[in-house]
DSSP file (Angstrom, degrees, kcal/mol; ACC not computed):
  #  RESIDUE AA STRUCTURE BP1 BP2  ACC     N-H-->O    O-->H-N    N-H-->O    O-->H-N    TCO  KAPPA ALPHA  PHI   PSI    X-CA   Y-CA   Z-CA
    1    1 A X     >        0   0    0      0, 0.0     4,-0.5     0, 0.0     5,-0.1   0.000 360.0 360.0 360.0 -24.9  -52.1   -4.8  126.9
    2    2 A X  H  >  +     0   0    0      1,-0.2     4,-3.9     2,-0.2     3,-0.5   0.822 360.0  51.0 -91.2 -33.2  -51.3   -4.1  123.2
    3    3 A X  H  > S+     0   0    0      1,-0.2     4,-2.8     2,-0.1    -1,-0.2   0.862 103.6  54.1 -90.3  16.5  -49.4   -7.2  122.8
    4    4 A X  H  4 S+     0   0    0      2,-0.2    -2,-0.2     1,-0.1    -1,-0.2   0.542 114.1  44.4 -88.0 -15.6  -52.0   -9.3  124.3
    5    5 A X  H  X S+     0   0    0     -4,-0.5     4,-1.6    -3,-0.5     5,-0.6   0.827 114.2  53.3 -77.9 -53.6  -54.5   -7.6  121.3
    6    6 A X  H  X S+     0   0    0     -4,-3.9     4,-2.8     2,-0.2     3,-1.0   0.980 112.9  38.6 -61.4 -47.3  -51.7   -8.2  119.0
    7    7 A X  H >< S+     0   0    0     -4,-2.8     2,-8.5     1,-0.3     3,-3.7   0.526 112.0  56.9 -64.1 -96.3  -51.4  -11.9  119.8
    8    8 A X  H 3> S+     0   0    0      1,-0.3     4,-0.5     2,-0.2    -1,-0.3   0.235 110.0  48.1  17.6 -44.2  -55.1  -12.5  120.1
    9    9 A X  H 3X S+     0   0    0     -2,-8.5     4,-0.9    -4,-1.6     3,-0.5   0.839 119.6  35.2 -82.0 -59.3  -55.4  -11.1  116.5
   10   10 A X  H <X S+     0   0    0     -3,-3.7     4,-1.7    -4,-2.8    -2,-0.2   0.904  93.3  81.7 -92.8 -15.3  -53.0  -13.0  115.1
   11   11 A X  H  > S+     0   0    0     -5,-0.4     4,-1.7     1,-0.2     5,-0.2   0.798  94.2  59.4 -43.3 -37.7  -53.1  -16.5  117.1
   12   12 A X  H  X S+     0   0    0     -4,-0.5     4,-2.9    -3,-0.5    -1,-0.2   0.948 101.7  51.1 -48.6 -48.6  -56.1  -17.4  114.6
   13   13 A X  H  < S+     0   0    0     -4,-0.9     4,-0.4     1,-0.2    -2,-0.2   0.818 109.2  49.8 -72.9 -32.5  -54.0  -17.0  111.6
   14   14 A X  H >X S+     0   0    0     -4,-1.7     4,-2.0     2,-0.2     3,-1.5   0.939 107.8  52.2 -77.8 -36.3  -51.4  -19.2  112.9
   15   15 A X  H 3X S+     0   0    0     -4,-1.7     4,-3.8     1,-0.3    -2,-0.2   0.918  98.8  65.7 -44.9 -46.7  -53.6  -21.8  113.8
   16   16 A X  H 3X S+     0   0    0     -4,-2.9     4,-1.6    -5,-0.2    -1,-0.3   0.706 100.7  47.4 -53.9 -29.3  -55.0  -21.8  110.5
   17   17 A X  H <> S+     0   0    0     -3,-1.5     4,-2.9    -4,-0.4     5,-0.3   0.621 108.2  58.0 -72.3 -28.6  -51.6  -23.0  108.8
   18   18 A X  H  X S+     0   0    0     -4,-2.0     4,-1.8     1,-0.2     5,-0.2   0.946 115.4  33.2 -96.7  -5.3  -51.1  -25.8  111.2
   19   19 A X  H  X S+     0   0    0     -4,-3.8     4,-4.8    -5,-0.2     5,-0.3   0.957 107.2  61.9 -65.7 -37.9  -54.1  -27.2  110.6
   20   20 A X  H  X S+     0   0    0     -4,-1.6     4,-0.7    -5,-0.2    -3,-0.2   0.886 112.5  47.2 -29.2 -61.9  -54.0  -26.3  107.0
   21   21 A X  H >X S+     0   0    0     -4,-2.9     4,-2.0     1,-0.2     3,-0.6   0.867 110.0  48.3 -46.5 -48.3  -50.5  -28.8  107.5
   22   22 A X  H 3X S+     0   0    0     -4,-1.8     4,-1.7    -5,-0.3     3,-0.3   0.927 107.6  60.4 -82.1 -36.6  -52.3  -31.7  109.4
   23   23 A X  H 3< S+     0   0    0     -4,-4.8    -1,-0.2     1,-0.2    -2,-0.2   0.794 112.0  40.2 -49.3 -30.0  -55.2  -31.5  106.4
   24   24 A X  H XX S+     0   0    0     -4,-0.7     4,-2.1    -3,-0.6     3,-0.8   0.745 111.4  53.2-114.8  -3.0  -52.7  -32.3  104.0
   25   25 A X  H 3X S+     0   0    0     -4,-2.0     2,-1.2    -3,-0.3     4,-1.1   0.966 109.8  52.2 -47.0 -66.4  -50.7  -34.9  105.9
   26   26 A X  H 3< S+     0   0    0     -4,-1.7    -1,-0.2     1,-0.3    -2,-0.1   0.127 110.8  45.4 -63.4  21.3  -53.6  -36.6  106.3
   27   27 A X  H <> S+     0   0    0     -2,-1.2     4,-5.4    -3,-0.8    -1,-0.3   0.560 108.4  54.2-120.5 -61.2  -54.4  -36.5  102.7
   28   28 A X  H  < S+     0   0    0     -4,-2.1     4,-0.2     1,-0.2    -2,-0.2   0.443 107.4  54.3 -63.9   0.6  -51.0  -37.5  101.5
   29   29 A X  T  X S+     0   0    0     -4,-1.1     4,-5.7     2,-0.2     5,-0.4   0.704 111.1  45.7 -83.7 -55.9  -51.3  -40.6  103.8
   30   30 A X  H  > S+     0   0    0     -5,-0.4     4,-1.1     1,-0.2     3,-0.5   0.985 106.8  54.2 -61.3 -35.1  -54.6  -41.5  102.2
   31   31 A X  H  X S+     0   0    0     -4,-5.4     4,-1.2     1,-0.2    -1,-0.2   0.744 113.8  49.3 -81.6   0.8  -53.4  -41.0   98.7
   32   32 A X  H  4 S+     0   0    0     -4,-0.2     4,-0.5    -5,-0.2    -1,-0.2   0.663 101.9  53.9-135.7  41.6  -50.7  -43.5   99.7
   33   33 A X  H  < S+     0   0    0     -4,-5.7     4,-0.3    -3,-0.5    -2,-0.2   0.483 114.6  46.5 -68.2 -16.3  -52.5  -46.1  101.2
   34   34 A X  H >X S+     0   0    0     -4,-1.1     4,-3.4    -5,-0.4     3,-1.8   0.928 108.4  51.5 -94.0 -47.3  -54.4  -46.1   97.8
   35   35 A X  H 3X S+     0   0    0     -4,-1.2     4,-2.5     1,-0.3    -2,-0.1   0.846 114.1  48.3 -23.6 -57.9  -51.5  -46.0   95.8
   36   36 A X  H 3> S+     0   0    0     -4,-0.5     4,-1.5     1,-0.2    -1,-0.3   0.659 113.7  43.5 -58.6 -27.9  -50.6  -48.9   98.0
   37   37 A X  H <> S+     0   0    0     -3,-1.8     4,-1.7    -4,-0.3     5,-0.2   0.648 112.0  51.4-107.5 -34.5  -54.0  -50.8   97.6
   38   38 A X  H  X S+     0   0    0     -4,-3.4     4,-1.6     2,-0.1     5,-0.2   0.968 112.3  50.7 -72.4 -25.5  -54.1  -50.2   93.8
   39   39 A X  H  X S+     0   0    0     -4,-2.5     4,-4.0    -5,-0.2     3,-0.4   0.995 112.2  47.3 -47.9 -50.2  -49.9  -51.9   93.6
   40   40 A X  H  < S+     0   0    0     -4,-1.5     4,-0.4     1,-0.3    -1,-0.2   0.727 115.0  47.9 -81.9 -14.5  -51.0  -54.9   95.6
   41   41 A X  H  X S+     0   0    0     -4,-1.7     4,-0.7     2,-0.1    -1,-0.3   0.756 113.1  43.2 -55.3 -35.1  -54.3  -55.4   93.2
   42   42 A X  H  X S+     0   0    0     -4,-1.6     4,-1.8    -3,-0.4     3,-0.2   0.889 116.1  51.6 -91.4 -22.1  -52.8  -55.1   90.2
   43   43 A X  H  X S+     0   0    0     -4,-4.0     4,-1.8     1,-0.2     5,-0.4   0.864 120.3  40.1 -37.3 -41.7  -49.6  -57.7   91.7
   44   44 A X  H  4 S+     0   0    0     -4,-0.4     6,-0.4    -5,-0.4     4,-0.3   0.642 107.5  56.0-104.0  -0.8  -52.2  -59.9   92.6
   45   45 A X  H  X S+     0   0    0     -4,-0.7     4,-1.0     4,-0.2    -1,-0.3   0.637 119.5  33.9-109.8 -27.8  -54.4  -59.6   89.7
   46   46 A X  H  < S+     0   0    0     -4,-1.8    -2,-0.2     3,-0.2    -3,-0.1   0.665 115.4  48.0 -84.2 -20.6  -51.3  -60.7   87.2
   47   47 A X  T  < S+     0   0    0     -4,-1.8    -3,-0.2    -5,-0.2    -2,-0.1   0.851 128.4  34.1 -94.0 -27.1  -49.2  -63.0   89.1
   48   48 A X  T  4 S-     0   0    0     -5,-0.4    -2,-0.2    -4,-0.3    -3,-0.2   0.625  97.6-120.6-115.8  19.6  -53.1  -64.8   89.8
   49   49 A X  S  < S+     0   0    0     -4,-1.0    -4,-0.2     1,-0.2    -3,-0.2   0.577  72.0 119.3 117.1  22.0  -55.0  -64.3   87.1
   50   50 A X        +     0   0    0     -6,-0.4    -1,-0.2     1,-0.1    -5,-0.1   0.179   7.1 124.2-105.8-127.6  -57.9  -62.3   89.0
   51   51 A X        +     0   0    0      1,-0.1    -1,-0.1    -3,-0.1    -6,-0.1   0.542  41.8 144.1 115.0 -13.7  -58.8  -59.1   88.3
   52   52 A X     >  -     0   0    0     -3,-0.1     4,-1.4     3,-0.0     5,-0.1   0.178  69.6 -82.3 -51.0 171.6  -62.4  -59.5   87.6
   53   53 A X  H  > S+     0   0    0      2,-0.2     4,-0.9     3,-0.2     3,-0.1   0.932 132.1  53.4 -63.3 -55.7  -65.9  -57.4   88.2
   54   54 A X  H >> S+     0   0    0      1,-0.2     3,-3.4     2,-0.2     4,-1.6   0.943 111.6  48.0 -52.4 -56.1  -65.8  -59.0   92.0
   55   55 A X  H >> S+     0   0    0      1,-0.3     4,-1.2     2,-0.2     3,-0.7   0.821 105.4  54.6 -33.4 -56.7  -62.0  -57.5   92.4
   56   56 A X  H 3X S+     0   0    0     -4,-1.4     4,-1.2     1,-0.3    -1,-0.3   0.606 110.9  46.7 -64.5 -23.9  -62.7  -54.3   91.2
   57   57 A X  H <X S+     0   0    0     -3,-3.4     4,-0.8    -4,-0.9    -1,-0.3   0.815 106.4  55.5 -99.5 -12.1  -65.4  -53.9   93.7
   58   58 A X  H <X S+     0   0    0     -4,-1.6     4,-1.1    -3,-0.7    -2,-0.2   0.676 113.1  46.7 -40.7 -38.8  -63.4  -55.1   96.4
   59   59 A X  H  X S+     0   0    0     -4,-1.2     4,-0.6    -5,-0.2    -2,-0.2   0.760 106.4  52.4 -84.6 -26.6  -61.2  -52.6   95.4
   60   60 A X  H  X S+     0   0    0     -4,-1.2     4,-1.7     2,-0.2    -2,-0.2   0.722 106.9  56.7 -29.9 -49.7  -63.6  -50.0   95.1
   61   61 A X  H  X S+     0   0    0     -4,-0.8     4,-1.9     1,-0.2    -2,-0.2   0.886 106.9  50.0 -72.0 -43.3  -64.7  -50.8   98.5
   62   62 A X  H  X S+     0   0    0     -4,-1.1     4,-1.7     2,-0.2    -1,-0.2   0.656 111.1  45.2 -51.0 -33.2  -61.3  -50.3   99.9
   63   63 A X  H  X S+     0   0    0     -4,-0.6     4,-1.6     2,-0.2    -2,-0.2   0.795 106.0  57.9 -73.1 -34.2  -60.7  -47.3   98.5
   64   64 A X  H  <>S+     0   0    0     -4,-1.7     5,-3.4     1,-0.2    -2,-0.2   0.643 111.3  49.5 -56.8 -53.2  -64.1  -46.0   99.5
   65   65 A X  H ><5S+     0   0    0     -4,-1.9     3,-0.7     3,-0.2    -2,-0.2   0.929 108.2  52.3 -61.7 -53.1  -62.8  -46.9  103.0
   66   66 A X  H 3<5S+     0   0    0     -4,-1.7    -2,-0.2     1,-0.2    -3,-0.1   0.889 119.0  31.3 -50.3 -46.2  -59.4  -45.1  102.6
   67   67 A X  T 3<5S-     0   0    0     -4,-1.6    -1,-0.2     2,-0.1    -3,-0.1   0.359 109.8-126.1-114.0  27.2  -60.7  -41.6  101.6
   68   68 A X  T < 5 +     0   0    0     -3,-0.7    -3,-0.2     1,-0.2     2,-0.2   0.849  69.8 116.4  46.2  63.4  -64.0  -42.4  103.9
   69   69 A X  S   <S-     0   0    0     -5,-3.4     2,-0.2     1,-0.0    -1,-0.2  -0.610  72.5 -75.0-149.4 177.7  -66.5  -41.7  101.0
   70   70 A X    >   -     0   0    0     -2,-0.2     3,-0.9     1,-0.1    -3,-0.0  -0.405  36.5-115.2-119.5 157.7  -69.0  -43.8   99.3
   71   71 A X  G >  S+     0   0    0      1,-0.3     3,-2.4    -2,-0.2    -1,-0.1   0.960 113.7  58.3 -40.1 -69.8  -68.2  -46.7   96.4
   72   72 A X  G 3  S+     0   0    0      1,-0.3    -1,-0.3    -3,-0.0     3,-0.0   0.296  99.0  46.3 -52.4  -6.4  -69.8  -44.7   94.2
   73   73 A X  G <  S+     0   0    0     -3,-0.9     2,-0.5    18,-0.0    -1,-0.3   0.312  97.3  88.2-124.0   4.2  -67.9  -41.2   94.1
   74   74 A X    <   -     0   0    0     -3,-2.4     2,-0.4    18,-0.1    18,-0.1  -0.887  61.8-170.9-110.3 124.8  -64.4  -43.3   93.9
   75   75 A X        -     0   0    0     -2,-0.5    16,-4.4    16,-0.4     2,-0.3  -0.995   4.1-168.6-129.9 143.1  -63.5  -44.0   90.3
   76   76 A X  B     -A   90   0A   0     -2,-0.4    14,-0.2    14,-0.2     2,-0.2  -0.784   7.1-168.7-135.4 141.0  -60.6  -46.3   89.4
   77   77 A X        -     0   0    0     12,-1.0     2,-0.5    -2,-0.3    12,-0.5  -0.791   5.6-179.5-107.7  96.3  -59.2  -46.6   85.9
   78   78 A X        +     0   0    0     10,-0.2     2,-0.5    -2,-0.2    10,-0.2  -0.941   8.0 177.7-123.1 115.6  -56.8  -49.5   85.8
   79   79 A X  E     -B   87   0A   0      8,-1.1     2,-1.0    -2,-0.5     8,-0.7  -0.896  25.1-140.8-110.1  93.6  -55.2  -49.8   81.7
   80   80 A X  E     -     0   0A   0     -2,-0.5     6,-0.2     6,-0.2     3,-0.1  -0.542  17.2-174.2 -83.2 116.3  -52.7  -52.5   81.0
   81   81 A X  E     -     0   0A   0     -2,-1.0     2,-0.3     4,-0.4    -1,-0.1   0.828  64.1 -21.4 -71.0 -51.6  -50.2  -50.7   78.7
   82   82 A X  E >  S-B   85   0A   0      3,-1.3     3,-1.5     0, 0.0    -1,-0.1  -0.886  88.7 -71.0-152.6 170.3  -47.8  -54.2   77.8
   83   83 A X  T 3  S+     0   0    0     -2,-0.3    -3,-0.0     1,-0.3     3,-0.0   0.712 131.5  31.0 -35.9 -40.4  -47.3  -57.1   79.3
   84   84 A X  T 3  S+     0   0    0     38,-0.0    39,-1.3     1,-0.0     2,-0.4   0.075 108.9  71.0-113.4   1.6  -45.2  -55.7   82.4
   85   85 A X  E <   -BC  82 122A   0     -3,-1.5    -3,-1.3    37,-0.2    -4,-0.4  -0.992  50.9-176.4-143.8 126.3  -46.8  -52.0   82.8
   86   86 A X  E     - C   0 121A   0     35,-2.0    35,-1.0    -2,-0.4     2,-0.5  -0.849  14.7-151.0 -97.4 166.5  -50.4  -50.6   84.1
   87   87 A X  E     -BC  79 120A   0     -8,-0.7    -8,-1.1    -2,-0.3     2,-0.3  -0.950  18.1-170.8-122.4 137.2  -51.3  -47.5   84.1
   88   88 A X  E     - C   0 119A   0     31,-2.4    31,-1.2    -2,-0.5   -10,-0.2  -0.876  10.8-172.6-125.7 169.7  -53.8  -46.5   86.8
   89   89 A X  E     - C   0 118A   0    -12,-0.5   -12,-1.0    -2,-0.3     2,-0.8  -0.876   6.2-172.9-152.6 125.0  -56.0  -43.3   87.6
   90   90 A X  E     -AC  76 117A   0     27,-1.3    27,-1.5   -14,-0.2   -14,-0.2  -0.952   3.7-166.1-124.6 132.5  -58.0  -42.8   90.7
   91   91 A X        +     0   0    0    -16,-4.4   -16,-0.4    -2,-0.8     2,-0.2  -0.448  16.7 161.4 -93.4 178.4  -60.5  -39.8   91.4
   92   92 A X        -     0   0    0     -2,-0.2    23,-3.3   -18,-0.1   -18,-0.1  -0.663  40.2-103.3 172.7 141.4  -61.8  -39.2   94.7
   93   93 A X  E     -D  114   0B   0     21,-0.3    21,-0.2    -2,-0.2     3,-0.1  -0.330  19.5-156.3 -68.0 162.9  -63.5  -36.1   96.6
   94   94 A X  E     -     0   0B   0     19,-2.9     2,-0.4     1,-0.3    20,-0.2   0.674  15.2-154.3-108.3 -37.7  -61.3  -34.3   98.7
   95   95 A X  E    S+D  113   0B   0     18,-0.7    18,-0.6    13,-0.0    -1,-0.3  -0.743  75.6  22.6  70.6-117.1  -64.1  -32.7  101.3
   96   96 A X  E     -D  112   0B   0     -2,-0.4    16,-0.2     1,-0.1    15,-0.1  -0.641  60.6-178.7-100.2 145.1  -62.4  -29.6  102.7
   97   97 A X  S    S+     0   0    0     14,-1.2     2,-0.3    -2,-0.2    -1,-0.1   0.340  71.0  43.4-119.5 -10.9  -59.7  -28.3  100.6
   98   98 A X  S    S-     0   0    0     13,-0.3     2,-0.6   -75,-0.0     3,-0.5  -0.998  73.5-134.0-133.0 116.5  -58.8  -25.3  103.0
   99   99 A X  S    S+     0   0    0     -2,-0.3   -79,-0.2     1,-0.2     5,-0.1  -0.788  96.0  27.7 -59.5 119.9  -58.4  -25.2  107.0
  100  100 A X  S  > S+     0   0    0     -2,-0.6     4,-1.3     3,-0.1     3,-0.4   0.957  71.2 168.1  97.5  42.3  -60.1  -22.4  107.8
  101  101 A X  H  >>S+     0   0    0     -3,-0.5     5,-1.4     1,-0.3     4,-1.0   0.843  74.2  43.8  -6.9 -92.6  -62.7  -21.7  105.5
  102  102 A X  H  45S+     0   0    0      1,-0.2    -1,-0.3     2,-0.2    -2,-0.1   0.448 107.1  53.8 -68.9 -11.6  -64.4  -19.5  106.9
  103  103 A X  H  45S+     0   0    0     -3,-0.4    -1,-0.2     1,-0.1    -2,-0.2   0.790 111.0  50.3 -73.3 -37.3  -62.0  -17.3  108.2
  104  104 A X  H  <5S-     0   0    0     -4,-1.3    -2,-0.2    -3,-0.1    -3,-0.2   0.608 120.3-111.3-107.4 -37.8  -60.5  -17.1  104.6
  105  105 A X  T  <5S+     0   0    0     -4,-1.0     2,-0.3     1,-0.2    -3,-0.2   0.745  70.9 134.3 118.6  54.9  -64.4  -16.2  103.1
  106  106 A X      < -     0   0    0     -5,-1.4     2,-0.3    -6,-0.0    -1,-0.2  -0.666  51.4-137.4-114.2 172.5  -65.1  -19.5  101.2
  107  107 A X        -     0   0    0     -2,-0.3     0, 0.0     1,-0.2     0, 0.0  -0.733  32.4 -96.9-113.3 172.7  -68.4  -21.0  101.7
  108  108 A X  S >  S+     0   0    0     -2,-0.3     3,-1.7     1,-0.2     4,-0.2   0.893 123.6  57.0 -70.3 -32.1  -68.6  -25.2  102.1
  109  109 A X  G >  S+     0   0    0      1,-0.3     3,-2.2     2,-0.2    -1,-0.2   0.981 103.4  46.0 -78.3 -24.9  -69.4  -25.4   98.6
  110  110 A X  G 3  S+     0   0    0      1,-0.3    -1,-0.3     3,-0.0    -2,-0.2   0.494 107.9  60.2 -77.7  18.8  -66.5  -23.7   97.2
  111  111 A X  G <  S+     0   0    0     -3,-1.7   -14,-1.2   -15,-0.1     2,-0.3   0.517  86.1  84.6-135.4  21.4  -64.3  -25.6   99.4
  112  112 A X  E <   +D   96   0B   0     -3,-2.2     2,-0.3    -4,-0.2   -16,-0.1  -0.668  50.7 146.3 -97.8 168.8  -65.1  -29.3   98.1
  113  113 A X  E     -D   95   0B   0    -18,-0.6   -19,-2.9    -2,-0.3   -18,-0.7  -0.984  39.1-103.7 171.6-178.8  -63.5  -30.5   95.4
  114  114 A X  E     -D   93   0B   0     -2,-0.3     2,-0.5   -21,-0.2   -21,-0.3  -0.806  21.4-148.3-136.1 160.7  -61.9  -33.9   93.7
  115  115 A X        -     0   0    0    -23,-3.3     2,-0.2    -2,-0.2    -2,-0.0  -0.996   3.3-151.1-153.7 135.7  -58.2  -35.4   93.2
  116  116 A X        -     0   0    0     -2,-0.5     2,-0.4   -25,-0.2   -25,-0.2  -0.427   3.8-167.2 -79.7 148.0  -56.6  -37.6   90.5
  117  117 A X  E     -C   90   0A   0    -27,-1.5   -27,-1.3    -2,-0.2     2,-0.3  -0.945   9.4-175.1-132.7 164.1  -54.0  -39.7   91.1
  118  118 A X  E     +C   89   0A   0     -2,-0.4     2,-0.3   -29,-0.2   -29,-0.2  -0.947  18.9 135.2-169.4 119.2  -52.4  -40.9   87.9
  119  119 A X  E     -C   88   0A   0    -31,-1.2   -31,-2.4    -2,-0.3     2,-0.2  -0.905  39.7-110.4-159.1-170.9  -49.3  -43.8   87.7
  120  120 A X  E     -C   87   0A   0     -2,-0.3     2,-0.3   -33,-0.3   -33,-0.3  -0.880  14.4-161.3-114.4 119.8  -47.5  -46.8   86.4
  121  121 A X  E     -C   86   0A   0    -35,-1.0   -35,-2.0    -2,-0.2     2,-0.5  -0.975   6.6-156.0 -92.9 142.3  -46.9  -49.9   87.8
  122  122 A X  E     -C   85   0A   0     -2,-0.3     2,-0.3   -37,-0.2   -37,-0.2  -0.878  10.4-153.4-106.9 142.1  -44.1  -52.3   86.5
  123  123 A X        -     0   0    0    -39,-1.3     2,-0.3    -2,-0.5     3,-0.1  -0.961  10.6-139.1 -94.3 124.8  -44.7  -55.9   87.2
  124  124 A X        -     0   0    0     -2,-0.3     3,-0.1     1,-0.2    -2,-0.0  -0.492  31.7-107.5-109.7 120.7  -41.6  -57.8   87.4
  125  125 A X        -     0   0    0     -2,-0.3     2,-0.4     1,-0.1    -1,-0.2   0.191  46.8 -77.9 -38.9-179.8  -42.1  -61.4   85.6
  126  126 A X        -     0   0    0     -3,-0.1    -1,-0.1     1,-0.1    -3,-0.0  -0.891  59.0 -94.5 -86.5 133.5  -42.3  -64.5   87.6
  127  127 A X        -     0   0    0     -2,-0.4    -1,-0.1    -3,-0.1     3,-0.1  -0.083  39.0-118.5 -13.8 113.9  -38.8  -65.9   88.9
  128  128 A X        -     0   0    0      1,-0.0     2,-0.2    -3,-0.0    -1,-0.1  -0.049  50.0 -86.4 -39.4 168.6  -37.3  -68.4   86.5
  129  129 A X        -     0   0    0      1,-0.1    -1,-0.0     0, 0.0     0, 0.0  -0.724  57.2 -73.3 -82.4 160.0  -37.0  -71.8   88.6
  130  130 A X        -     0   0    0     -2,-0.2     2,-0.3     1,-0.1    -1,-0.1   0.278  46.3-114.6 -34.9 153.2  -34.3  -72.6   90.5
  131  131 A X        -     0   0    0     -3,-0.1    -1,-0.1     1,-0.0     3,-0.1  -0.863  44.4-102.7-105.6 142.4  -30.7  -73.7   88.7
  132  132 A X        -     0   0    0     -2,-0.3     2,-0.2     1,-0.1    -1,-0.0  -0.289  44.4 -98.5 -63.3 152.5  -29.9  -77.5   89.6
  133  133 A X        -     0   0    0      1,-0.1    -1,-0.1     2,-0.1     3,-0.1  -0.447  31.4-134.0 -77.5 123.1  -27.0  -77.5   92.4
  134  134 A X  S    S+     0   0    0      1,-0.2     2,-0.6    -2,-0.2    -1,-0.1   0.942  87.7  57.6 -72.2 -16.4  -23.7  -78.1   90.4
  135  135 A X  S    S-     0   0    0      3,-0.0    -1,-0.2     1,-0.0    -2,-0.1  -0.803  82.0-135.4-111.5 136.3  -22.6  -80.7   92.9
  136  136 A X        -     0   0    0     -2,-0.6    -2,-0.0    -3,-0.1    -1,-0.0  -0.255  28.8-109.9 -64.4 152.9  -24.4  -83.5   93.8
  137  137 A X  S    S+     0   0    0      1,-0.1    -1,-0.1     3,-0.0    -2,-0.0   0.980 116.7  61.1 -62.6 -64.3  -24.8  -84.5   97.5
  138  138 A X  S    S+     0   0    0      2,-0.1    -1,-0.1    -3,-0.0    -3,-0.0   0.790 104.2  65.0 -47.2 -72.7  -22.4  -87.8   96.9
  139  139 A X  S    S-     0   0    0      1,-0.1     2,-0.2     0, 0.0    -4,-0.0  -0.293  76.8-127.7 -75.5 142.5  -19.5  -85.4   95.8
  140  140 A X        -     0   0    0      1,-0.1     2,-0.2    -5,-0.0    -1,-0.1  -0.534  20.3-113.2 -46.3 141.9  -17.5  -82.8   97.3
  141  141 A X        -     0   0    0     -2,-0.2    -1,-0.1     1,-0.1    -6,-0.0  -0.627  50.4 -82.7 -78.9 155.7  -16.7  -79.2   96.4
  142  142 A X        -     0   0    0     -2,-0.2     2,-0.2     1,-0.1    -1,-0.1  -0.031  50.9-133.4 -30.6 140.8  -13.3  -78.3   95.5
  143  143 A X        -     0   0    0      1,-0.2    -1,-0.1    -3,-0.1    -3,-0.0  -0.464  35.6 -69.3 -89.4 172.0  -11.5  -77.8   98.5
  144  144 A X        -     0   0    0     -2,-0.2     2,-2.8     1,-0.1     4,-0.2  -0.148  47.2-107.3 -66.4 157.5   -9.1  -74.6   99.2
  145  145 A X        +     0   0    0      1,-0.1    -1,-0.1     2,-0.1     4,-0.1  -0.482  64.3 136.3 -91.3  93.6   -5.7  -74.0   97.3
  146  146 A X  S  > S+     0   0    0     -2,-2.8     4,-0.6     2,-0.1     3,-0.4   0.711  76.0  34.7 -81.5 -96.5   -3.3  -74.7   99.9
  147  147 A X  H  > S+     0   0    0      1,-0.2     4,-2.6     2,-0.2    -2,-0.1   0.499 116.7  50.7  36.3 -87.6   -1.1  -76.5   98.1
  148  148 A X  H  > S+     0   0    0     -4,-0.2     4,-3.2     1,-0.2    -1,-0.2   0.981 111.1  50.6 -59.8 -53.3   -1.4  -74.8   94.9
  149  149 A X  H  4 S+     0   0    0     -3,-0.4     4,-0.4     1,-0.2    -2,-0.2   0.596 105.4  56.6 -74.5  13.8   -0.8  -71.6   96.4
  150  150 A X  H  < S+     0   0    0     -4,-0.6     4,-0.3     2,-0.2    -1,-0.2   0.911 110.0  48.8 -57.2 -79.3    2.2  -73.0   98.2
  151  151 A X  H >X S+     0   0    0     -4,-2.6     3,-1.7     1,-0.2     4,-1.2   0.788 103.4  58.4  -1.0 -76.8    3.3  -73.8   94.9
  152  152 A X  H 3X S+     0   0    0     -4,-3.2     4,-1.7     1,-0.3     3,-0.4   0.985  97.5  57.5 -68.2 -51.9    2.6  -70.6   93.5
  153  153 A X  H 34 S+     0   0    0     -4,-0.4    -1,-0.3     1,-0.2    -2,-0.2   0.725 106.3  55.7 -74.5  13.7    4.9  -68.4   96.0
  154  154 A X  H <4 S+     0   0    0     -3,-1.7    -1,-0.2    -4,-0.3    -2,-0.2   0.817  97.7  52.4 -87.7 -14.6    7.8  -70.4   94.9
  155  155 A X  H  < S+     0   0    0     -4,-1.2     2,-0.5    -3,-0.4    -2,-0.2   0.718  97.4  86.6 -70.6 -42.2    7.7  -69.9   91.4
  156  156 A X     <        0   0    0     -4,-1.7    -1,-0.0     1,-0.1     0, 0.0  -0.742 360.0 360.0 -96.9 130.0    7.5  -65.7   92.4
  157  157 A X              0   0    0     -2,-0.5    -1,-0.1     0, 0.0    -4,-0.0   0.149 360.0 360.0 -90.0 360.0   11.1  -64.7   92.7
């Protein structure tokens, strides 16, 4: 009977770490799927020229969708540094920052809060064009050195 008190007592307390873990999986998923959504904006906003007020709310909107919050509480910085580098920063609320709140003797307010994310992306120039083919369709390529290399292992002694 005492260890059926003891688990009882302490079966809360474990629970409380593996949710604590699946609250921040699920975190580290969203912040990179946003990570992911800010690369392929800023890809797509240099190699096609967009990049505009619409984009940026498109992107907004996406993000807004990723960490399942409103437009309006997601703030994006996007700074191009050089030609080849941005620098981004995204805020976002977090919601609950703790599994287990209440067990732990935080109240809902003390357990929202907001998260940065803060990188670089290098954009890799556009591909040069293609190098002309050194042989023309009408011509053959060199063929293999039979021959020569006949050649050559009589000449070595």
């Amino acid at each position: 009977m005492k260890q059926f008190i003891v688990l009882a007592a302490v079966l809360p307390m474990l629970l409380v770490f593996i949710a604590q873990f699946s609250l921040e999986t699920v975190r580290a998923l969203r912040m990179n799927a946003a990570e992911d959504a800010i690369r392929a904006f800023c890809i797509e906003a240099s190699y096609f020229g967009g990049g505009g007020t619409e984009e940026s709310a498109a992107l907004r909107s996406k993000l807004s969708q990723i960490f399942r919050t409103d437009a309006q509480n997601v703030f994006v910085t996007l700074i191009q540094t050089d030609e080849s580098h941005i620098e981004y920063s995204i805020s976002f609320p977090v919601g609950d920052i703790m599994a287990g709140a209440r067990l732990m003797g935080l109240s809902p307010a003390e357990n929202q809060g907001r998260a940065e994310i803060n990188g670089a992306i290098v954009i890799a120039p556009e591909p040069p064009p293609p190098l002309p083919q050194p042989y023309s369709q009408e011509e053959e390529p060199p063929g293999p050195l039979d021959e020569s290399a006949d050649e050559l292992l009589d000449l070595v002694p």
